[in-house]
C-alpha positions as CSV (number, residue, x, y, z in Angstrom):
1,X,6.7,15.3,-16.3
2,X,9.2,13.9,-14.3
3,X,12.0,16.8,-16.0
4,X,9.8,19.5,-14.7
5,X,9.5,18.1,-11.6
6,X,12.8,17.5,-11.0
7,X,13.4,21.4,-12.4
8,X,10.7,22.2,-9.8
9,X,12.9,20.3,-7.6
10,X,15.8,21.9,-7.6
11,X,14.5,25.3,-7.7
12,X,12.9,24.4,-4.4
13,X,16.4,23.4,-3.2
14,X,18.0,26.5,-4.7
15,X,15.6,28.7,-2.5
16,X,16.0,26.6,0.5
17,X,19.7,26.4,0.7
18,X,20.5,29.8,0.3
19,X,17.9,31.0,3.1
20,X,19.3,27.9,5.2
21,X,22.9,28.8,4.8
22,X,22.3,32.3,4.6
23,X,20.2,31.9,8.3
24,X,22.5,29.8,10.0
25,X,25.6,32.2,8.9
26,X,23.6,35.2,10.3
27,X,22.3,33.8,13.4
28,X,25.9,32.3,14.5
29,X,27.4,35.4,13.5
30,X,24.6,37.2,15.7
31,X,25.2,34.2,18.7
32,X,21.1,33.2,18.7
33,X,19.9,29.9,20.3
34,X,19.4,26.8,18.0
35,X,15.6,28.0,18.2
36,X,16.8,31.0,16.6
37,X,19.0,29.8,14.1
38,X,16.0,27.1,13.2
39,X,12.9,29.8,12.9
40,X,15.4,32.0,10.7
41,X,16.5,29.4,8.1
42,X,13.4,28.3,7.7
43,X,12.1,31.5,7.3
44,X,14.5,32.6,4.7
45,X,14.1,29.3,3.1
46,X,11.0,30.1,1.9
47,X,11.6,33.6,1.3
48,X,14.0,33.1,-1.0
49,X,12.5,30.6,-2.4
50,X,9.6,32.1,-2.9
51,X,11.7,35.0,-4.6
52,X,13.2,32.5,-6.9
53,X,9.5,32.1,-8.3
54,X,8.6,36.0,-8.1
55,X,11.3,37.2,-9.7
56,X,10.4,35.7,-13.6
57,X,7.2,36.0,-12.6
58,X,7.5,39.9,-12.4
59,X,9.8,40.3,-15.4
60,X,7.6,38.6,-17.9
61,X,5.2,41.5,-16.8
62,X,2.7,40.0,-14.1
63,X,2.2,42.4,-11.4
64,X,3.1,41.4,-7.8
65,X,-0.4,40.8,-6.7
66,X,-0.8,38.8,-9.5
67,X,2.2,36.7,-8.7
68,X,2.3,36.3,-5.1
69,X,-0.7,34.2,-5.3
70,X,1.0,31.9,-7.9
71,X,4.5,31.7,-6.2
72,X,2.4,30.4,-2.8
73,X,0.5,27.4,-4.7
74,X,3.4,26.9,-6.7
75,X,6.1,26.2,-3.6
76,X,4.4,26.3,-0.7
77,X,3.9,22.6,-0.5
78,X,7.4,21.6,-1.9
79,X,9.2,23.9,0.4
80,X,7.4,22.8,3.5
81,X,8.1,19.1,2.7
82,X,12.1,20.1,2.3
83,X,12.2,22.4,4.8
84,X,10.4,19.9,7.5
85,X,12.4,16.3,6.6
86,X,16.0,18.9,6.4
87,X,15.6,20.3,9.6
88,X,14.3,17.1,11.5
89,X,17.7,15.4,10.0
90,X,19.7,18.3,11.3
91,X,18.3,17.7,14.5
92,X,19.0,14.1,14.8
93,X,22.4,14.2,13.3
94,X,24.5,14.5,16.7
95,X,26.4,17.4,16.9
96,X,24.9,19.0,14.1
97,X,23.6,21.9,15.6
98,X,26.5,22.6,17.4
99,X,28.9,22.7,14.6
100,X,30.2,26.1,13.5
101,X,30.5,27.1,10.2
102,X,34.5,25.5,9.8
103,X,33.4,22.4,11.1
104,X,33.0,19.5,8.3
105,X,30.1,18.6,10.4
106,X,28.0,21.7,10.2
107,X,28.8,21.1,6.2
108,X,28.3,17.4,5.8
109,X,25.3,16.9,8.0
110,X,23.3,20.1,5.5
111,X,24.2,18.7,2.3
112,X,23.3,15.7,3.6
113,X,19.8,16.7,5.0
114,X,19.5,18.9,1.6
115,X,20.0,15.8,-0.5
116,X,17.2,13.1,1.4
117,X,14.9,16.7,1.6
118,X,15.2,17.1,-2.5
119,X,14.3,13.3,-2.9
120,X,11.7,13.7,-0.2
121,X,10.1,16.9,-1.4
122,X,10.6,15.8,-5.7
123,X,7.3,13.4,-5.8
124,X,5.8,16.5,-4.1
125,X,6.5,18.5,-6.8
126,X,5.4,15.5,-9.5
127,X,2.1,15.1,-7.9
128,X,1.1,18.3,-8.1
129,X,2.3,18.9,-11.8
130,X,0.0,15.5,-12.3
131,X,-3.0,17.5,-11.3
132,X,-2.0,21.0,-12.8
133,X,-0.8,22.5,-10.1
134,X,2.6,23.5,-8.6
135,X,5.2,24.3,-10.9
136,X,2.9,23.7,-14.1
137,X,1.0,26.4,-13.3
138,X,3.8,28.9,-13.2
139,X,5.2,27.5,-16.3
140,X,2.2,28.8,-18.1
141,X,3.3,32.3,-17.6
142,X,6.9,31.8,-18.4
C-alpha cells in the first residue's frame, strides 16, 4: 500500500509541478499580479495533473466520459492538499513571490514547498487507497 501511495504521490507532484512552473513562467513572462500568477498555477496544476491520469486512462481504451469521472476521485483530493500547503509556503517564504525566474530564491523556496506538499499530500493518497478509492481505483483499469 504504501508503494502505490507513494506512486500516487509522485504522480500528484509530477502534475503539480509542471502546471506550477509552467504558470509562474507564463504569468511573469505575461507581467500578471501575484493573484494572477497564483490562480494560474494552480489551475494548471491540476490540469495537468489531471492529464497525467487521463492520458492512460484513454489509451487502454476508456472513453473520455468514462475517465474524467475517475481522474477527479482519483486526484482531486491529493492535488488540493499539495496545491493548498505549496502555495501557503510560497506565500510565507519572504521574497518568494517576488523572485524572478534567475533568482535561487524563486527555485529554492518551490522545491522546497513541493517537497513538505508531497509529504503533506502522501497520507492523502494512502488513506484513500485504504478505503478503495484514489489511486486504487484507477489502477484497476491500468
Amino acid at each position: 500500500m504504501n508503494r502505490t501511495a507513494f506512486s500516487a504521490t509522485v504522480h500528484c507532484l509530477t502534475g503539480c509541478a509542471i502546471g506550477e512552473v509552467l504558470g509562474m513562467v507564463l504569468s511573469t513572462w505575461w507581467g500578471w499580479s501575484n493573484t494572477g500568477n497564483v490562480v494560474l498555477s494552480i489551475s494548471l496544476a491540476f490540469v495537468f495533473g489531471y492529464s497525467l491520469t487521463l492520458a492512460p486512462l484513454l489509451r487502454g481504451g476508456l472513453t473520455l466520459r468514462r475517465s474524467l469521472p475517475l481522474a477527479f476521485a482519483s486526484d482531486t483530493l491529493s492535488i488540493a492538499t499539495m496545491e493548498l500547503l505549496d502555495t501557503a509556503i510560497i506565500l510565507v517564504v519572504p521574497g518568494a513571490m517576488n523572485a524572478g525566474l534567475g533568482d535561487p530564491l524563486f527555485w529554492g523556496s518551490l522545491a522546497g514547498a513541493l517537497f513538505v506538499a508531497f509529504w503533506a499530500a502522501f497520507p492523502v493518497n494512502r488513506a484513500l487507497i485504504a478505503r478503495g478509492k484514489g489511486h486504487a481505483v484507477v489502477h484497476a483499469y491500468h
